[in-house]
C-alpha positions as a Markdown table, in Angstrom:
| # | Residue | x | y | z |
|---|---|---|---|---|
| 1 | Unk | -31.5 | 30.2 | 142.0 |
| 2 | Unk | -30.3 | 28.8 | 138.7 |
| 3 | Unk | -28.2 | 25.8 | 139.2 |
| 4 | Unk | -27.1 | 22.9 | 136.1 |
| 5 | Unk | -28.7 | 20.1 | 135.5 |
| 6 | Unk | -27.1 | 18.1 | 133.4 |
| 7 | Unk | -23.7 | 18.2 | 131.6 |
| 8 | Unk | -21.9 | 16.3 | 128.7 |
| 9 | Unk | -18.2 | 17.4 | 127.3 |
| 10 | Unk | -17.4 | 16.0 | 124.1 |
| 11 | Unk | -13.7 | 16.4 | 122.6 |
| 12 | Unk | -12.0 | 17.8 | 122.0 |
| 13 | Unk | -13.4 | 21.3 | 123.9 |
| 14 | Unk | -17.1 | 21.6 | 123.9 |
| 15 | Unk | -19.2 | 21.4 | 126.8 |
| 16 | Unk | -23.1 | 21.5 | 126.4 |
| 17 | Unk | -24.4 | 22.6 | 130.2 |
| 18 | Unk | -28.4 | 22.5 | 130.6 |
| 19 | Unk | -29.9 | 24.7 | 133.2 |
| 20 | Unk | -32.5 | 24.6 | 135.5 |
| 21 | Unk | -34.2 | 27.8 | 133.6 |
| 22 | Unk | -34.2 | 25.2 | 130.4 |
| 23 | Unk | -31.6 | 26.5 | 128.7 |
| 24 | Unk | -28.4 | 25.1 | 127.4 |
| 25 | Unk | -24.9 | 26.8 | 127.1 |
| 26 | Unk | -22.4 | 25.8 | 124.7 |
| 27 | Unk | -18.7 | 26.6 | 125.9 |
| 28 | Unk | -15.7 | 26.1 | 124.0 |
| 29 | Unk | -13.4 | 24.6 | 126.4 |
| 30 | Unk | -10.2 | 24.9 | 124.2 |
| 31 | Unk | -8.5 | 27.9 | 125.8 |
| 32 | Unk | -9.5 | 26.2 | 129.3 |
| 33 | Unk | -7.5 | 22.9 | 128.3 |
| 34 | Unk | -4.2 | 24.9 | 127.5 |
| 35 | Unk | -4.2 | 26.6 | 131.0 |
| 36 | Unk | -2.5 | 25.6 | 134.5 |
| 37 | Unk | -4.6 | 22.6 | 136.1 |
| 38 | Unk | -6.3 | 22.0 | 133.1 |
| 39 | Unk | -3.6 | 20.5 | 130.9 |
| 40 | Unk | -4.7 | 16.7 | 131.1 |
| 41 | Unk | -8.1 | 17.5 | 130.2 |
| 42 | Unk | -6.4 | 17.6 | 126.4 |
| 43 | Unk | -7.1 | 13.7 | 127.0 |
| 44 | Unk | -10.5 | 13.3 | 125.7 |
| 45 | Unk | -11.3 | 10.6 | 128.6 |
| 46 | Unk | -10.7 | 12.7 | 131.1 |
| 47 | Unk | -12.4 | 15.9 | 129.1 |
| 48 | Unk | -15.3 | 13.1 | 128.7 |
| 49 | Unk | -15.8 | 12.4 | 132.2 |
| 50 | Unk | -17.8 | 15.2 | 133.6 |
| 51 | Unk | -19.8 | 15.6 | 136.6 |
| 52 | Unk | -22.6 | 17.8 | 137.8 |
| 53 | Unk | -21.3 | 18.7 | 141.2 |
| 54 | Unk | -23.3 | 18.7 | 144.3 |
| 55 | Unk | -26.3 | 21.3 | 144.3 |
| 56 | Unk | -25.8 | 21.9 | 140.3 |
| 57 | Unk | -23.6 | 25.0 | 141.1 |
| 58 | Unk | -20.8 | 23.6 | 139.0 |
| 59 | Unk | -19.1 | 21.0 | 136.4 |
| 60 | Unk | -16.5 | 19.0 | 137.8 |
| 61 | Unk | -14.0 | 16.7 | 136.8 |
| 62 | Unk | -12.9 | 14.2 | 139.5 |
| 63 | Unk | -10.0 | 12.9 | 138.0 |
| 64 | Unk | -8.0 | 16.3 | 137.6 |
| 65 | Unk | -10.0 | 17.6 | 141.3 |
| 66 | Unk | -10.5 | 20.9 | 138.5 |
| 67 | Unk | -14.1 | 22.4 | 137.9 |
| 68 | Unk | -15.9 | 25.5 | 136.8 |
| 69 | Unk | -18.6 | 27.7 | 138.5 |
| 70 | Unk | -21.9 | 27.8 | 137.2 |
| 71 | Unk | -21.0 | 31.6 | 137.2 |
| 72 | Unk | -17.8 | 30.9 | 135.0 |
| 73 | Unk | -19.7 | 28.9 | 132.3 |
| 74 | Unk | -22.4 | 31.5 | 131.9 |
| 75 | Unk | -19.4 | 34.3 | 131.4 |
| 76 | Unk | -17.5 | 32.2 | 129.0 |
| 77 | Unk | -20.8 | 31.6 | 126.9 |
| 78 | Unk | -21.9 | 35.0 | 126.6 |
| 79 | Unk | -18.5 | 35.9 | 125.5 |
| 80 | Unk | -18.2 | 33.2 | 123.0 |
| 81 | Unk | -21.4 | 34.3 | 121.5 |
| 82 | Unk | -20.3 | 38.1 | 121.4 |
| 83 | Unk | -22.7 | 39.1 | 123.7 |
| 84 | Unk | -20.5 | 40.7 | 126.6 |
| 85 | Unk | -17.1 | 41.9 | 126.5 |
| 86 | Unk | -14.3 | 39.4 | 127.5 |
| 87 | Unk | -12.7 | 39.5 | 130.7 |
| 88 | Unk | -9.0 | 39.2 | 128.7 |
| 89 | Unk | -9.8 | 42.3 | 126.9 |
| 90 | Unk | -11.6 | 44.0 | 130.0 |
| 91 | Unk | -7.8 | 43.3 | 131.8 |
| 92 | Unk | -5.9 | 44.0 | 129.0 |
| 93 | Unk | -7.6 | 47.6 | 128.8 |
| 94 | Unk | -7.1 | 48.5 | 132.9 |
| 95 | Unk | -3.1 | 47.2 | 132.1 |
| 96 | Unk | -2.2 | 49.1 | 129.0 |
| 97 | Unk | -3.7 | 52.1 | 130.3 |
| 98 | Unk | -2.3 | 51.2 | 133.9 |
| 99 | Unk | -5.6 | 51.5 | 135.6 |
| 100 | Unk | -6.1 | 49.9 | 139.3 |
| 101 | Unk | -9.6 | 49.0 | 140.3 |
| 102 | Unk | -10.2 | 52.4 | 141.9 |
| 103 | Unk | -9.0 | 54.4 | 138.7 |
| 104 | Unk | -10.9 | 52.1 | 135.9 |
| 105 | Unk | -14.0 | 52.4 | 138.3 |
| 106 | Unk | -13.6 | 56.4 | 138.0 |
| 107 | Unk | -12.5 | 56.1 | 134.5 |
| 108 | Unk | -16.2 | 54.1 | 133.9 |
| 109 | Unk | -18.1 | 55.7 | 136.0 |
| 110 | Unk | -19.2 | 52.0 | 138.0 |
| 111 | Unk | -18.9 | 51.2 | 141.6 |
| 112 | Unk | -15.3 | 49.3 | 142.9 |
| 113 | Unk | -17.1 | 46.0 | 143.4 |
| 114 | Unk | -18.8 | 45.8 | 140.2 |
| 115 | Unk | -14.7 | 46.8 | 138.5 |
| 116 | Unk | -13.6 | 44.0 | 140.9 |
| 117 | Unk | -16.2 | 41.3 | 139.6 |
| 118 | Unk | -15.3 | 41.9 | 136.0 |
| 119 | Unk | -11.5 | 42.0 | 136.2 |
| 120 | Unk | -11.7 | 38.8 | 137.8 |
| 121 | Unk | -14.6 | 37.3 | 135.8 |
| 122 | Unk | -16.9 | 36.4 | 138.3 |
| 123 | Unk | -19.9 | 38.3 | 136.1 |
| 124 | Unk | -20.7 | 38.7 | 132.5 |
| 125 | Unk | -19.0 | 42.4 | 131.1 |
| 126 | Unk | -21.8 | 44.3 | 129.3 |
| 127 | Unk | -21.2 | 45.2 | 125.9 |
| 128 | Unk | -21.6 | 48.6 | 126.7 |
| 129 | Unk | -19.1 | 48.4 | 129.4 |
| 130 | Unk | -16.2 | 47.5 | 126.6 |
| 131 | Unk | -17.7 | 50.0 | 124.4 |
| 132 | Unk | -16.9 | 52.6 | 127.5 |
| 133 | Unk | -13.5 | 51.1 | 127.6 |
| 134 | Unk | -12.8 | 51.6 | 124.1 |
| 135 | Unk | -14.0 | 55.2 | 124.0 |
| 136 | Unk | -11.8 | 56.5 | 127.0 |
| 137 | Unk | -9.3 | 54.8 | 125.4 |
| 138 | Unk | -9.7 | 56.7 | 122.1 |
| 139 | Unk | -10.4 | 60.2 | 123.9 |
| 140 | Unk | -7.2 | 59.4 | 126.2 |
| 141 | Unk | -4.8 | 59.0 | 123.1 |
| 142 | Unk | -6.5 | 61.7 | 121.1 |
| 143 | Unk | -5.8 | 64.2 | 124.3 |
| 144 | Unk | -2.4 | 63.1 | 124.4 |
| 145 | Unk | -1.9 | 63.3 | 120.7 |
């Protein structure tokens, strides 16, 4: 099981997380800071003391009681460096075409619980997954049109 080994934030938003596979993601915190329970990380003291919590499954920040998942961090990487589809745009796409989870899991042809997992971030959204979106989006207002 991958788990972190070490992790060091510097300010005003970057977090540099090594794994135990030898890797090292680089997250851009900045979106993080301006959300609820987050806010007083904008102080680069607290943003600066980070913690690897117990069992490396997360980053933590004792002073705020706030963290991220290990699973989080690897999402927000792979997003940052374009390599799956955001979880904002994933959302945004079910809501302006008022999709629930059942409908955008017909609409994509995926199971329920892998629909669930991506609306709410828990795993990395395949590029090819927001490529899907995109095209029954465009075939959806060209039918209409």
């Amino acid at each position: 099981m991958l788990t972190i080994i070490a992790a060091r934030a510097t300010p005003p938003a970057t977090l540099a997380v090594e794994l135990s596979n030898g890797r090292t993601l680089t997250v851009d915190a900045s979106q993080l800071i301006g959300s609820a329970g987050y806010r007083l990380l904008s102080d680069p003291e607290r943003f600066s003391a980070i913690t690897v919590a117990d069992w490396g499954h997360a980053i933590e920040w004792p002073a705020i009681d706030q963290g991220l998942a290990i699973d989080t961090l690897i999402r927000l990487a792979r997003e940052q460096a374009g390599t799956a589809f955001p979880t904002t745009d994933f959302n945004a796409w079910m809501q302006r075409n008022g999709l629930d989870i059942r409908a955008a899991a017909e609409a994509l042809g995926l199971p329920q619980r892998a629909v669930v997992r991506y609306h709410a971030g828990q795993k990395p959204i395949p590029i090819y997954i927001g490529l899907a979106c995109e095209g029954w989006e465009a075939r959806r207002l060209r039918a209409a049109a």
